[in-house]
C-alpha positions, -999 to +999 in steps of 0.1 A: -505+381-678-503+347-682-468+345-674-471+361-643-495+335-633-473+312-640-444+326-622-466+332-588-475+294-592-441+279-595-429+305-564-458+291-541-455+258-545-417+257-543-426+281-511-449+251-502-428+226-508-405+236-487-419+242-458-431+203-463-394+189-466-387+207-433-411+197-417-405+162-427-371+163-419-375+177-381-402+147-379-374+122-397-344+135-368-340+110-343-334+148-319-372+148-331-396+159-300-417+127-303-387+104-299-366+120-271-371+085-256-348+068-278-318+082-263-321+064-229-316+030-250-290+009-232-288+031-203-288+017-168-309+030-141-317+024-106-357+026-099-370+047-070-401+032-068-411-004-071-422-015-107-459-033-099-476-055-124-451-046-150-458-010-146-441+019-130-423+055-129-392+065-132-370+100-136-343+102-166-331+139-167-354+165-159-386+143-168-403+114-162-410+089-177-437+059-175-415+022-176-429-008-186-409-042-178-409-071-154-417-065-119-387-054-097-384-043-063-371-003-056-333+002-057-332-026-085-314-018-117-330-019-149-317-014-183-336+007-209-345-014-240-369+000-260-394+027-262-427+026-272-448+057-277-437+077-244-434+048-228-400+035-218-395-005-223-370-018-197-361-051-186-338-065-155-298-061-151-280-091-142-263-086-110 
């Protein structure tokens, strides 16, 4: 009996364990949900709307996306240079 009890132990904590790893290494992918953001590093977009006291909205794919950066006029260009949170960091493309 006490083997048994042993045995069902070891099987659900390996069971446990990984179910932890995988979840850790979804967390860990930079494809990861929570960091879909980090893509758009480096690219170069064009705003649609003014950014106003450093603020502002822009559309990258099929979302968008809240930008924070200097203020620029609409039809500027902006490159994307950093992320923070769901926030998008951008800053101003030499002409």
């Amino acid at each position: 009996m006490i083997w048994f009890a042993i045995f069902a132990t070891t099987v659900f904590a390996v069971y446990f364990w990984m179910q932890y790893r995988a979840r850790q290494r979804e967390l860990d992918s930079p494809l990861a949900s929570h960091r879909t953001g980090h893509s758009h590093i480096g690219q170069v977009v064009v705003l649609e709307q003014a950014l106003q006291n450093g603020q502002g909205k822009i559309r990258l794919g099929n979302r968008d996306w809240s930008v924070r950066g200097p203020n620029l006029p609409a039809g500027a260009k902006a490159r994307v240079t950093g992320v923070d949170g769901t926030i998008l960091l951008v800053d101003r493309v030499a002409a």
